[in-house]
N, C-alpha and C positions, 0 to 999 in steps of 0.2 A: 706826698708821702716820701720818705725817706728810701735810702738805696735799701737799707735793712728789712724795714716794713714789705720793700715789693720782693723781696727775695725768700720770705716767708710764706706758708701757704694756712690755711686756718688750722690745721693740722699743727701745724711747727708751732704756733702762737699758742695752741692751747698747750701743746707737751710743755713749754717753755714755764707758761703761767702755774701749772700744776705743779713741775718741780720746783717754782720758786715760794709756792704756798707751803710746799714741805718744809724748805727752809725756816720756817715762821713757825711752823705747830712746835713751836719749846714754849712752855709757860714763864721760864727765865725774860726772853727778850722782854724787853718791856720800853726799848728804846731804837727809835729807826733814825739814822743820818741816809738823808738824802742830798747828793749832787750834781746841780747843773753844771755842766762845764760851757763854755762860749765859743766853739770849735770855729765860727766862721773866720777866717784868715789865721786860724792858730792863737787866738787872742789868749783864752783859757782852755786849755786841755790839761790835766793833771799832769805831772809827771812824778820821779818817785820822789823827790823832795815837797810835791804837794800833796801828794798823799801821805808823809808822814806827818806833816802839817795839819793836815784835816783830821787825822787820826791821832796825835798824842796824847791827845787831852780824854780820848774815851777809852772805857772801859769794854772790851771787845766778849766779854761772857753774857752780857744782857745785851748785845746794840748787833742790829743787823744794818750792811752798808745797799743803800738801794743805786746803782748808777744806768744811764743808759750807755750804749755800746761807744758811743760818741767821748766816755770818761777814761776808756781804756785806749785809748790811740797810743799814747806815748807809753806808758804801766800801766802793771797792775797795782792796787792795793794789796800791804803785806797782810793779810788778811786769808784767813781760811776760808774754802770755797763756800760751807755750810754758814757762813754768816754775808755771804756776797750776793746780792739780787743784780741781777742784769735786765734791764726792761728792754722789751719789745720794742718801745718808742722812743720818739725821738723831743716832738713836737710839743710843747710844752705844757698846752691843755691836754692832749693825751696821756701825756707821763702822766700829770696828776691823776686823769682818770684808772689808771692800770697801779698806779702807786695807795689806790682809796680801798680798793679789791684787793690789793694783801694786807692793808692795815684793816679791811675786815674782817680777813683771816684771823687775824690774832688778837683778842680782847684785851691781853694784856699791856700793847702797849700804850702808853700816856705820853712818851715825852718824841716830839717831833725836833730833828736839829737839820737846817737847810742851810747847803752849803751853795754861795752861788757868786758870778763876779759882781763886780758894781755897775756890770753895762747891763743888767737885765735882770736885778732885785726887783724893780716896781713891778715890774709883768711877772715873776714867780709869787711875788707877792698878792699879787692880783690875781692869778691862775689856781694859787690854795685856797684862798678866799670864795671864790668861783664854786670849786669844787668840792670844798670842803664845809659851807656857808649851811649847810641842811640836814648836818652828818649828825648821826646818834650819838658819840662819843667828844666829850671836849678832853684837849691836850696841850697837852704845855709846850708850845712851840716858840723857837727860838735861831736866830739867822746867825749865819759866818759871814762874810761879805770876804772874797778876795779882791784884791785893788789889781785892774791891770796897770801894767803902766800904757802914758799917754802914746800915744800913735795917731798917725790919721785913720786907720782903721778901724781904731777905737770911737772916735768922733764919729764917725758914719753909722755904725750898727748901735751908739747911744742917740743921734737921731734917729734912726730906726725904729729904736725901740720907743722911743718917744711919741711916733708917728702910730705906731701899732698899740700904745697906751691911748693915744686919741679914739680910735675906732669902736664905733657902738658894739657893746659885747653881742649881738646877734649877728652882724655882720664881722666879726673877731672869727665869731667859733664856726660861722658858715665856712671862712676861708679855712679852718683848719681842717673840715672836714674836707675840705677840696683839694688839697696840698698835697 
């Protein structure tokens, strides 16, 4: 688990959850951008020129932004708080699962925008898929890819992620529930 997740009690997690499904009961939204950011050695963490980046292109009256705590290190999104989700998690099969439970909040939305780097597109890809392979609603989902640049520590956590792409998905979501 994350520093976040242990410093929470079930209490916190539900108050959290609850005000972020407030956020969602608008029949307007009808569009959620979700982003991972790549925090391990600082590779991708937003800052405020990636968040007007991620944000120019949408239209901020329909689209709520869902981020975990992990996308706010450097900025915030210029963004009003009543369209700002903040998740509990960190962990990537997790987010999806806390990220499905407020798109079930809201019927209205259809259009899914994931925003993510290019060291762990295959696993976010693979993690919505997971999660979302059973779901009652289909949506029109669509990827941003931010390019880091090259580093050795970029190398290391794209073998990584390579390595954790190899991994039987029972043994994947075992370790995530162990983490």
């Amino acid at each position: 688990m994350n520093r976040r997740e242990n410093d929470l009690n079930s209490d916190e997690i539900d108050e959290i959850f609850n005000e972020n499904v407030s956020k969602l009961d608008n029949p307007e939204i009808d569009t959620v951008l979700i982003v991972f950011p790549y925090n391990q050695k600082d590779l991708f963490v937003p800052d405020n020129e990636d968040w007007f980046k991620i944000l120019q292109n949408q239209k901020m009256e329909n689209t709520c932004l869902i981020v975990s705590p992990n996308s706010l290190v450097k900025a915030k999104p210029l963004i009003s708080d009543d369209r700002l989700i903040i998740t509990s998690h960190e962990m990537i099969l997790h987010y999806w699962e806390e990220i499905k439970d407020y798109i079930i909040a809201n019927p209205n939305i259809k259009y899914i925008k994931i925003i993510s780097s290019d060291i762990d597109i295959e696993r976010v890809k693979r993690d919505f898929n997971i999660i979302f392979s059973n779901f009652f609603r289909k949506f029109e989902v669509s990827y941003s890819i931010v390019t880091v640049r090259s580093s050795f520590w970029k190398k290391v956590y794209q073998l990584r992620e390579t390595l954790v792409l190899a991994l039987p998905i029972w043994f994947y979501k075992q370790l995530g529930k162990s983490r």
